[in-house]
C-alpha positions in Angstrom: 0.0 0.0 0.0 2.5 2.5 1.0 4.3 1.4 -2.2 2.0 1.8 -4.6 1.0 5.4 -2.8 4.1 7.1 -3.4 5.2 4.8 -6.4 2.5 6.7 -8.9 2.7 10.4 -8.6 5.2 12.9 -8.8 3.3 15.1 -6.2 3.7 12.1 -3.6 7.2 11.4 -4.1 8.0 14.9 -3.8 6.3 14.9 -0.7 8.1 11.8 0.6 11.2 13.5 -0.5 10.6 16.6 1.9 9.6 14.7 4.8 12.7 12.5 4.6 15.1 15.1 3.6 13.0 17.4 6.4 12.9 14.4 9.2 16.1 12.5 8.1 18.7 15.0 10.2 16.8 14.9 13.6 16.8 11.3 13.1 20.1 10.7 12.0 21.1 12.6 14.6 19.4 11.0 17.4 20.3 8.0 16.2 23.9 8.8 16.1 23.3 10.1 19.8 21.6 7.2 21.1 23.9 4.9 19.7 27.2 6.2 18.8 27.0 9.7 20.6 27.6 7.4 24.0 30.4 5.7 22.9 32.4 9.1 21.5 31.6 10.9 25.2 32.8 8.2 27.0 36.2 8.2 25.0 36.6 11.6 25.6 36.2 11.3 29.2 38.9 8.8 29.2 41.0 10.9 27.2 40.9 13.6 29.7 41.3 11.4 32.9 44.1 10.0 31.0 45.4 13.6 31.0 44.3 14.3 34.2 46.5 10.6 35.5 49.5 11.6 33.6 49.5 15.3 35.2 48.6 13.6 38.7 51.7 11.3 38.5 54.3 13.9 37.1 53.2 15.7 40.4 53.7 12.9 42.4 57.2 12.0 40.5 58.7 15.2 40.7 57.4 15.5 44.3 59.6 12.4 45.2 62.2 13.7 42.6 62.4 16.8 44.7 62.8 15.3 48.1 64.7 12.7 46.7 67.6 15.8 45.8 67.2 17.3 48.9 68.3 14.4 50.8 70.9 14.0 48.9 71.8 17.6 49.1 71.8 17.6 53.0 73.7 14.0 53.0 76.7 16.2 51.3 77.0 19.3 53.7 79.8 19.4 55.9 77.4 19.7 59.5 77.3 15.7 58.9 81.1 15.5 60.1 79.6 16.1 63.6 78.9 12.5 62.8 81.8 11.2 64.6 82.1 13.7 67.3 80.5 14.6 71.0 78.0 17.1 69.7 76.4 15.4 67.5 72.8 16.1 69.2 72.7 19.7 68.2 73.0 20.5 64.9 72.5 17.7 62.7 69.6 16.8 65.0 68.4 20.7 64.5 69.3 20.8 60.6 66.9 17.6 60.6 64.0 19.0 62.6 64.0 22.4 60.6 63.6 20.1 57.2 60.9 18.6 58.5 59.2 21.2 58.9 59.9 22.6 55.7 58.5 19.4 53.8 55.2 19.9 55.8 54.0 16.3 55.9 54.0 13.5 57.8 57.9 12.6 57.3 60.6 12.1 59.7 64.1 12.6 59.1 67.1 10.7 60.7 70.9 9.7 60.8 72.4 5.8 61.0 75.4 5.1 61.7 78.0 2.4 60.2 76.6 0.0 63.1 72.4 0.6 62.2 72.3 3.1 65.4 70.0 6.0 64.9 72.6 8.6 65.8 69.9 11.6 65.4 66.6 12.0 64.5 63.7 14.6 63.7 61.9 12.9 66.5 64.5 13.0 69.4 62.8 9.8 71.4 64.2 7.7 69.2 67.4 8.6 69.0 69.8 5.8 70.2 67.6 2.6 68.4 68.5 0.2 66.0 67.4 1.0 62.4 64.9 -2.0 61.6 65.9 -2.0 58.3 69.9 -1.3 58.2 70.3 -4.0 55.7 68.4 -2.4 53.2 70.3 0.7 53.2 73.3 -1.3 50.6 71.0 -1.1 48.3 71.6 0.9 44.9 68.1 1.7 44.3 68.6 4.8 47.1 64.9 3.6 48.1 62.7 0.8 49.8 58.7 0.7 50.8 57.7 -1.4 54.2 54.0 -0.8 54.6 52.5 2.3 54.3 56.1 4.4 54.4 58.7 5.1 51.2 62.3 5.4 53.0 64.6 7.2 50.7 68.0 7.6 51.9 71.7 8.7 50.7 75.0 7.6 52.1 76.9 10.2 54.2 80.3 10.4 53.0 83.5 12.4 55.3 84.1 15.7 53.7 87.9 15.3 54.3 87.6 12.0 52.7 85.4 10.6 50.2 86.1 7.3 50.4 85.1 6.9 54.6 81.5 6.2 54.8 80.4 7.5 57.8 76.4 6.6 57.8 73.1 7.0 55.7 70.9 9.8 55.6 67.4 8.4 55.6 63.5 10.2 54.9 61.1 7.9 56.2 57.7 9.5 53.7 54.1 8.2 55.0 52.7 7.4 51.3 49.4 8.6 53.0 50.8 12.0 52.1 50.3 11.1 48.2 46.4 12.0 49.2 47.2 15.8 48.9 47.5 14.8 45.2 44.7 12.9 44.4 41.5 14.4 43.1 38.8 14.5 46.0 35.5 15.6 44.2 32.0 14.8 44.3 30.9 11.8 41.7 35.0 11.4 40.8 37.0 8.8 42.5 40.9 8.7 42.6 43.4 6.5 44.7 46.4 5.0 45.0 46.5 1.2 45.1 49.6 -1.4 45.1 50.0 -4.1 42.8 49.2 -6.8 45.6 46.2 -4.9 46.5 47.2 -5.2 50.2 47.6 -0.9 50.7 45.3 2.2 49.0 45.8 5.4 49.4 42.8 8.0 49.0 39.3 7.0 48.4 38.5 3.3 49.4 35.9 1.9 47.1 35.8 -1.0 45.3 36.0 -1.7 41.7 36.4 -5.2 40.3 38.9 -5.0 37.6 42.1 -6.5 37.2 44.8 -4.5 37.7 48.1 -5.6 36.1 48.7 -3.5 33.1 51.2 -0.8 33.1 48.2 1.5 31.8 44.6 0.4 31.4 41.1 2.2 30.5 37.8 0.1 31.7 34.0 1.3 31.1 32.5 -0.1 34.0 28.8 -0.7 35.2 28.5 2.9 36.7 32.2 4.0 36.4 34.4 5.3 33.6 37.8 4.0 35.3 41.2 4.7 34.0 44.2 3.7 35.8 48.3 3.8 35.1 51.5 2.7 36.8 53.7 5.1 38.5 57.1 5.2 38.0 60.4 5.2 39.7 60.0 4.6 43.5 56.3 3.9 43.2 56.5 1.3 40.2 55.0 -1.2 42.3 51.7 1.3 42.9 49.0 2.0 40.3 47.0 5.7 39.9 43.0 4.7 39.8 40.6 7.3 38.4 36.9 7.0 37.7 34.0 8.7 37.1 30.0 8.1 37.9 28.5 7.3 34.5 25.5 9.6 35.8 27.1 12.8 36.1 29.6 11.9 33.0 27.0 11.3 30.2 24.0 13.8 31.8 24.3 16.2 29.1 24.1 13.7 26.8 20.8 11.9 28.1 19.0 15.4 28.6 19.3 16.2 24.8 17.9 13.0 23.8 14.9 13.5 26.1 14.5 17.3 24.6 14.8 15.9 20.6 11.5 13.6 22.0 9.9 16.4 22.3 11.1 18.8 19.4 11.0 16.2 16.6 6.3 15.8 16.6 6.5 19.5 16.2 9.1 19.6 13.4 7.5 16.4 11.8 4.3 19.1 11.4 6.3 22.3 10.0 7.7 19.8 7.5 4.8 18.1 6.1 2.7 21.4 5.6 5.8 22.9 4.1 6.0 19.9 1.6 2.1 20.0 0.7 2.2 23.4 -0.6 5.9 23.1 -2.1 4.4 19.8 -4.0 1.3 20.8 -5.5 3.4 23.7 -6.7 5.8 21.8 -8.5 4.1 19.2 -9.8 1.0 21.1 -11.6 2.9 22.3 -14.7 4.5 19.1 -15.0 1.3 17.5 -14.9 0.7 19.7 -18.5 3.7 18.8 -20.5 3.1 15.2 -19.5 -0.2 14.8 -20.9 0.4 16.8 -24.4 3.8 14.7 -24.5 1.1 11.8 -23.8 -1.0 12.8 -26.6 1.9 13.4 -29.1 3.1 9.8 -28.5 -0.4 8.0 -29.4 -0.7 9.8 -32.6 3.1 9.7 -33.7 2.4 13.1 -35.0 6.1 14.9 -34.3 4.6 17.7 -36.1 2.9 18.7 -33.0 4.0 21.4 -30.5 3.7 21.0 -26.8 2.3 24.2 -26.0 4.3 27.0 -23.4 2.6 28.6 -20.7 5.5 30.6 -18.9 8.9 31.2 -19.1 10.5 29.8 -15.8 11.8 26.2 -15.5 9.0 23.9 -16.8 8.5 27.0 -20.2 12.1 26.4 -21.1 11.5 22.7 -20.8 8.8 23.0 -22.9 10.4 24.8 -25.6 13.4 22.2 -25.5 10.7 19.0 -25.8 9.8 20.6 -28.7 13.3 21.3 -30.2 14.4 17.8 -29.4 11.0 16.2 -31.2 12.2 18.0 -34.7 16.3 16.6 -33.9 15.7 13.3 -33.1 14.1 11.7 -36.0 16.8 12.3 -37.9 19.4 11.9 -35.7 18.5 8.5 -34.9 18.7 7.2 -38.2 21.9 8.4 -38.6 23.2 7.8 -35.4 22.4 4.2 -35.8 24.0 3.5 -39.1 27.2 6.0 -38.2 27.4 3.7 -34.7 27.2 0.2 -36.3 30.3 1.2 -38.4 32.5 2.7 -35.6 31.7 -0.7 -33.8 32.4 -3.0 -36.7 35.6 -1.0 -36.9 36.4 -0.7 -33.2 36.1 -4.6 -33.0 38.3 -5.0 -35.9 41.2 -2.9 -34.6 40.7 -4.6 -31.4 41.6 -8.1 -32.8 44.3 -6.8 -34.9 45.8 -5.6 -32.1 45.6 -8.5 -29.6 47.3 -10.7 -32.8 50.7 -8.5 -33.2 51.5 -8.3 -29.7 51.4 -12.0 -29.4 54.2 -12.0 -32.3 57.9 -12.8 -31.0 60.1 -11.5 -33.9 60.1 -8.5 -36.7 59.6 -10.9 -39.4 56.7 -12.3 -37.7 55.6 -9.6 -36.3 55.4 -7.8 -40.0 53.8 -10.7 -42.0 51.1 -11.4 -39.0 50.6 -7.7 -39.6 50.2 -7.4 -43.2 48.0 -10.8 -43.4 45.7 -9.0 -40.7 45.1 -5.7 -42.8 44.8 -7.5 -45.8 41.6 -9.4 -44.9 40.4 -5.8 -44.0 40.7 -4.4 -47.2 39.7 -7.3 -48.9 42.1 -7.1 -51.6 45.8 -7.7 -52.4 46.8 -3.9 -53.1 47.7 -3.8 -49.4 51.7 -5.1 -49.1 54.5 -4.7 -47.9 58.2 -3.1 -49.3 61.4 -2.6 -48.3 61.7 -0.1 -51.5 60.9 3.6 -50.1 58.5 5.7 -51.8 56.8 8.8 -50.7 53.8 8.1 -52.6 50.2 9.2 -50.2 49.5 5.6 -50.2 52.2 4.6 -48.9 53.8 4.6 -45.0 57.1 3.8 -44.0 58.1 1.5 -41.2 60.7 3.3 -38.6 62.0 2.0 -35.3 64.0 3.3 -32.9 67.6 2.3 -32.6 68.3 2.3 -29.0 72.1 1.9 -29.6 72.4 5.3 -31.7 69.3 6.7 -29.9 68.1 7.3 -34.0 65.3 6.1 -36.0 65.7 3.0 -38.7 64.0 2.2 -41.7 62.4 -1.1 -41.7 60.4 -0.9 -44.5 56.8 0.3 -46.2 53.0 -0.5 -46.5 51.4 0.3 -49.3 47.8 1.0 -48.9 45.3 1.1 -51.2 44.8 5.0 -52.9 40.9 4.6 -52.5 41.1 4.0 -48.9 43.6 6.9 -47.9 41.4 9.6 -49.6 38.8 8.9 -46.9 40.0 10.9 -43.8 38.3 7.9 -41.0 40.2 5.0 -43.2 43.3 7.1 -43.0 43.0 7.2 -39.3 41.7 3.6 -39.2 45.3 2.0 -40.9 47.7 4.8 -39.7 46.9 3.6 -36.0 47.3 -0.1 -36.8 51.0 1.0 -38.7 51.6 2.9 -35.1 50.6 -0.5 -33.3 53.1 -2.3 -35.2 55.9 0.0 -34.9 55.5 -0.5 -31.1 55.2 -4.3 -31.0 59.1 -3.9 -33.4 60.0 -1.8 -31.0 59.2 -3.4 -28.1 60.9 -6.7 -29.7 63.8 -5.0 -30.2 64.2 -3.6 -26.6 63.3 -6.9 -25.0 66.0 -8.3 -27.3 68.6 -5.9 -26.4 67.3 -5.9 -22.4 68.5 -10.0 -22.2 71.7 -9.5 -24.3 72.5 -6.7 -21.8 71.7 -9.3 -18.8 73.3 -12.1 -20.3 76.3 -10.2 -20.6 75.9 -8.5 -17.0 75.9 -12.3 -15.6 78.9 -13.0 -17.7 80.7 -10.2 -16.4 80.1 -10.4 -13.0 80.8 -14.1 -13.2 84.1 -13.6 -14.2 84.9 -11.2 -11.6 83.8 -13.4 -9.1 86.9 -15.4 -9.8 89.4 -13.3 -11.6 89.7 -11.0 -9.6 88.7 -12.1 -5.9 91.5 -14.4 -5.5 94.5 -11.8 -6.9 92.9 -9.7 -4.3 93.0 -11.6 -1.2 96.4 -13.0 -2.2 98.0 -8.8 -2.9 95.9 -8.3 1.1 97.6 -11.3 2.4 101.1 -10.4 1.1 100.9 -6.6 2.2 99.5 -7.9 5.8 101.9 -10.0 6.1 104.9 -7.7 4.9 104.0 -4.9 7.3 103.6 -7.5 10.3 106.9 -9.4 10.1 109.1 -7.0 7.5 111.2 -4.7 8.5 110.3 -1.8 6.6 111.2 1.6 6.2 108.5 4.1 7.3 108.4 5.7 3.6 108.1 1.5 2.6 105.7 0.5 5.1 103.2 3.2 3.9 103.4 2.1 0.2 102.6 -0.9 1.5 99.7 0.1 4.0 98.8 1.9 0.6 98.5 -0.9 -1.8 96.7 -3.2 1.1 94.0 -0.2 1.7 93.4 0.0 -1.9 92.9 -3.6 -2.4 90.3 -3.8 0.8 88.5 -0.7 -0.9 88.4 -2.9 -4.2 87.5 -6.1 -2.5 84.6 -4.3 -1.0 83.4 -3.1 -3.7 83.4 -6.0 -5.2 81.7 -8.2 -3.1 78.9 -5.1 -3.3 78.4 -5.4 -6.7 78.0 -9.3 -6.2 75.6 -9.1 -3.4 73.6 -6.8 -5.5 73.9 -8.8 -8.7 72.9 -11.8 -6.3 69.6 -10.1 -5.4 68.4 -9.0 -9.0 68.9 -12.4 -10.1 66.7 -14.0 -7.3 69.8 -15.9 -5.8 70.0 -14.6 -2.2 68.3 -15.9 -0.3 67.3 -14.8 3.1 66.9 -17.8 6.1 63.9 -16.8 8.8 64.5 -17.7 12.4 63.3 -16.7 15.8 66.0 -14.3 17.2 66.1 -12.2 20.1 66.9 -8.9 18.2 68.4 -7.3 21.5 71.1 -9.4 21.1 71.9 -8.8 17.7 71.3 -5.0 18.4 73.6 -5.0 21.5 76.4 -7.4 19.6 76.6 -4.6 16.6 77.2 -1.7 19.6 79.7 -3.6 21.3 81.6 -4.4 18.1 81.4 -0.8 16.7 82.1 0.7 20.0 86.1 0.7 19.5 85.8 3.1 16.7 83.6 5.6 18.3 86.4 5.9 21.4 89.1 5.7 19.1 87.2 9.4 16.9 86.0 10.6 20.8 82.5 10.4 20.2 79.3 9.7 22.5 77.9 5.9 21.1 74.4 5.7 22.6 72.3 2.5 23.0 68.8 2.6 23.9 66.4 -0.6 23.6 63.8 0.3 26.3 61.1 0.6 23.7 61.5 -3.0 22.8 59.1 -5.5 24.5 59.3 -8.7 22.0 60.9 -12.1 23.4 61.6 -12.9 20.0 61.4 -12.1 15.9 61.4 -14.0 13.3 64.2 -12.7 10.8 67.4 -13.4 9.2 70.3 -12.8 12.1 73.2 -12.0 9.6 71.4 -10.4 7.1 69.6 -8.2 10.0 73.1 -7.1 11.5 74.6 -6.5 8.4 72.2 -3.7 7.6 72.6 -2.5 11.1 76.2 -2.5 11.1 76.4 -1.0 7.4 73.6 1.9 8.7 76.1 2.5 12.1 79.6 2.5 10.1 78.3 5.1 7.7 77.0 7.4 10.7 80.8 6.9 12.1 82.5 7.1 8.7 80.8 10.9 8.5 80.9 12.4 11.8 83.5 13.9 13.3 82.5 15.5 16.7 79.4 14.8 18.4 77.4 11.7 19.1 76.3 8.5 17.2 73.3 6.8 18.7 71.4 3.5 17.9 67.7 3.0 19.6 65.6 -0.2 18.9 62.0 -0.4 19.7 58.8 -2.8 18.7 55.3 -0.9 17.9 52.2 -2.5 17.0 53.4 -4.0 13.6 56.9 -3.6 13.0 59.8 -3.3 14.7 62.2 -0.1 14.4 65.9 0.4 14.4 67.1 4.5 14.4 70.9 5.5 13.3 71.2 9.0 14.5 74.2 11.3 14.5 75.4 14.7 14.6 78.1 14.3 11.3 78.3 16.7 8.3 74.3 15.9 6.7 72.5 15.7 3.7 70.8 18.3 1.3 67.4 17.1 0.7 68.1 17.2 -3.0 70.6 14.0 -2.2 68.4 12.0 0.3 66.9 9.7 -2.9 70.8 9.7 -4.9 72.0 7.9 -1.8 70.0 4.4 -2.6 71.2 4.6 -5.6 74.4 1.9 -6.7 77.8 3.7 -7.1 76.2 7.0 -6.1 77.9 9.1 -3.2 77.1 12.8 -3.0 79.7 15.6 -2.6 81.1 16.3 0.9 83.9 17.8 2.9 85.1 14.5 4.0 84.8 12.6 1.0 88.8 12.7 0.1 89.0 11.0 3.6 87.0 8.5 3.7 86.3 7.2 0.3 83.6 4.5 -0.5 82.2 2.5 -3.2 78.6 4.1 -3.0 77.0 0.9 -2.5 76.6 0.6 1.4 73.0 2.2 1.8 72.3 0.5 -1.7 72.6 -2.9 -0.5 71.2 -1.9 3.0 68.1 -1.0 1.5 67.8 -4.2 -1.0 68.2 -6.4 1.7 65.3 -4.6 3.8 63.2 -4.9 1.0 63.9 -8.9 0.7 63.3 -9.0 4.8 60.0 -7.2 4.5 60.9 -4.0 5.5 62.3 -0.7 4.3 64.8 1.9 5.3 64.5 5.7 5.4 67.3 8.4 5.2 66.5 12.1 6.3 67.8 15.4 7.7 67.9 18.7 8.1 70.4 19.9 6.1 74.3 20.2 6.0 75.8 20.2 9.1 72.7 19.2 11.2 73.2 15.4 11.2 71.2 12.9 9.5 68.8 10.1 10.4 68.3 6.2 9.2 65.7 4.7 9.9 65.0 1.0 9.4 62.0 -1.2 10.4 60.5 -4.6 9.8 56.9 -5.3 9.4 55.2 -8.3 11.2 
């Protein structure tokens, strides 16, 4: 019914059309309220109590960080001598009760001896007792928690001598203090809860979760909850924050209840609106339909459809007309001009799909000529070798990618009848330019394996021409300079011809490795590795050079949370150990530093230094073979230009890429390499 209603007129579709197009927003957007609006508030609240968490705890860490310094300051002033004398009572035990009250919280300050006495103390009655838990002050941590306190505590070292411990400095810290830092407001929950669950600090309700994640968000059944691990002292203690749903989403839940109200009333205004906006519309329409009607039971196209205004539905009116005088006899030609175009187009399609199937010029040419003959269904299509510059005839040329010229292959001759008309012309001058493309593209794929058969040949011959004469002139040279007695003027000559050799050796074996990887033959052997060990074997070999050029050589894996990876070990360090010798190779003050970390779904290793740079214009010449750019330092260290080149190959064959930028010249450069899952 509802169908068949708006499925007959105009007038009721139109009116459909401005009640949906009217209603549709309001309910789209309740809709996207009710269902979706929920969902995007409540991840917005977590967002901002996951703000709200990390501000909280880099209060609390530089809180700790703070008192943590002073200690340490007070553990080094010179009043701690009185240590080992008679008046000790007075003013260490005043220093310590005028920094108590400075901190202002519930903390007590006090000094053990060598023996585990307290010596003096910000509480004076317990001066004279053994510290409970002297054993714990050897520890390098500087820090311990026994049940509700933190003790932080420094060693107390004689002024005169350094190396004469004379005590510890201790700060016993109630962590009931961390309250002052915890969010205390109506329909928000925050506190401070251990990882055993056995101590909390601030509110004391309940939520079932489990909390063992170093940062975790939860949508509870009346709580958004987000909680995080603090660090340093307090890794063992989690931050919990939550919110009452009720007060969270009560915006939300009183604009649905207004839109039940607004929508009847809008439903109304729309409906009226689209009566009047229908009828309208639709009533001039109604007109031309019924003299179109009319026009088509008599087949009379003599007739006019008669115009009644000169807005929209006149101009419509005139072009009905105008179209009923064009299309009778544009369809008749139309459909004769279109069944030639497709006869044609499906001729020149099979033509086509025959000569790039041929393998040779001489096939390729007869296949060619047999094709176009059946077209013009005669023999006065043929081909020559004779050049003529008749009309009727076109001449063959290829390119000659040796010369970088054109060469004459030959000529079609085409009957004279079909060149005079302009579309035939067309028709066999793009078949001619379809077959000088198949010859050419013979030709190049001709010349492309001649070039690679002789590349393999080449490189072949290398491989053992010149690889053994090599490591014999090395061997002789090392051995010379390590058992001769040479001159100093001899010994460099020799140190001379041995470098140059290594620098041809290398470059060498580059150009095989690369050769090996464009002809498929390297292969790369998957195994689960720990990559920290790979990582940290690369740093420790490399490490030498940087002490030896007096750089900084950082290493930084804390990012890295895998047990394992499945990758090629040698392949993997090579590229790491390539990326971290051409850092060192260009940077002659400064740092190096090499950081390895795992994200959702790859793994990342970053070369950074602070050497000489790059122009942006070079970043992509760099991956190129044999390609170094121009620098200050390349008369000193001199390279093949194949390092990054084969770095990045043998990425690509694990799975993964590298990337090269910086800033500039003289603002260091960056590699980055990473490995997908």
């Amino acid at each position: 019914m509802i169908k068949d209603f708006f499925g007959k007129t105009l007038y009721n579709k139109l009116l459909l059309a401005f009640i949906v197009v009217g209603f549709l927003p309001f309910a789209l957007f309740y809709f996207y309220i009710l269902y979706w609006g929920e969902a995007k508030v409540t991840q917005r609240i977590i967002e901002e109590q996951t703000i709200t968490l990390d501000r909280i705890i880099e209060t609390i860490d530089n809180h700790l960080l703070s008192l943590d310094k002073e200690l340490q300051f007070i553990s080094q002033l010179d009043v701690m001598d009185d240590i080992v004398s008679e008046d000790i009572d007075k003013r260490i035990a005043r220093l310590l009760l005028q920094k108590k009250e400075d901190i202002g919280l519930d903390v007590s300050l006090f000094v053990v001896d060598t023996r585990g006495t307290k010596i003096a103390s910000s509480q004076n009655y317990k001066v004279g007792a053994k510290f409970d838990y002297f054993s714990k002050l050897s520890s390098e941590k500087r820090y311990f928690i026994v049940d509700k306190n933190l003790y932080l505590f420094s060693n107390i070292s004689a002024s005169f001598d350094k190396s004469k411990s004379l005590g510890a400095l201790v700060l016993k810290y109630n962590l009931n203090n961390l309250d002052h830092f915890l969010i205390h407001r109506e329909g928000i929950h925050s506190m401070i809860v251990s990882s055993s669950g056995t101590l909390t600090i601030g509110d004391r309700q309940k939520f079932t979760i489990d909390i063992h994640k170093k940062s975790y968000s939860a949508i509870l059944a009346e709580h958004l909850l987000t909680y995080k691990r603090l660090p340093n002292q307090l890794h063992d203690f989690y931050i919990l924050y939550a919110v009452d749903k009720t007060i969270a989403l009560s915006f939300l839940y009183n604009l649905l209840y207004m839109m039940l109200y607004i929508v009847p009333l809008a439903l109304v205004i729309i409906v009226s609106i689209g009566i009047v906006s229908s009828r309208r519309i639709v009533q001039p329409i109604l007109r031309l339909t019924s003299s179109a009607e009319l026009i088509t039971q008599t087949k009379d196209y003599t007739q006019k459809v008669s115009i009644d205004s000169q807005d929209e539905i006149g101009r419509l009116s005139f072009a009905f007309n105008e179209l009923l005088d064009a299309t009778n006899s544009a369809l008749k030609a139309l459909e004769e001009e279109n069944k030639v175009r497709l006869k044609r187009f499906i001729e020149l399609t099979e033509i086509f799909n025959t000569i790039i199937q041929t393998k040779d010029e001489k096939e390729c040419i007869s296949t060619s000529i047999k094709e176009m003959q059946k077209l013009s269904g005669g023999e006065k299509l043929h081909f020559t070798q004779t050049q003529d510059e008749s009309d009727n005839v076109i001449a063959l040329y290829v390119d000659n990618f040796e010369n970088d010229e054109k060469v004459y292959l030959g000529s079609i001759e085409i009957d004279a009848d079909k060149m005079q008309d302009e579309n035939e012309e067309k028709f066999y001058r793009s078949i001619i330019s379809m077959i000088i493309l198949q010859l050419e593209r013979i030709r190049l794929v001709e010349k492309t394996m001649q070039a690679s058969r002789a590349k393999s040949a080449f490189i072949s011959n290398m491989s053992h021409e010149l690889r053994t004469p090599l490591n014999a002139i090395i061997g002789f040279t090392q051995f010379m300079l390590v058992y001769e007695e040479l001159e100093e003027d001899q010994a460099e000559m020799v140190s001379n011809i041995e470098s140059a050799a290594q620098y041809l050796l290398e470059m060498i074996n580059g150009i095989l490795d690369i050769a090996k990887i464009e002809a498929g033959k390297m292969e790369v052997h998957l195994e689960e590795v720990k990559l920290e060990e790979i990582v940290q074997s690369a740093y420790t070999m490399l490490k030498p050079l940087t002490d030896d050029k007096g750089l900084e050589f950082h290493l930084n894996m804390e990012g890295y949370t895998l047990k394992s990876f499945n990758t090629d070990p040698k392949v993997f360090q090579q590229i790491v150990t390539n990326l971290l010798s051409n850092a060192m190779k260009f940077t002659q003050e400064g740092s190096v530093s090499l950081e390895l970390w795992s994200e959702e779904h790859q793994v990342c290793v970053r070369v950074k230094d602070t050497g000489i740079g790059i122009k942006e214009e070079d970043l992509v010449k760099l991956f190129s073979d044999f390609t170094q750019v121009e620098n200050v330092m390349q008369k000193k260290h001199k390279g093949t230009g194949l390092g990054l080149s084969l770095s990045k190959k043998m990425a690509v064959m694990l799975g993964g890429d590298i990337k090269l930028s910086s800033d500039g010249l003289d603002r260091g450069s960056e590699a980055l390499f990473y490995l997908q899952f």
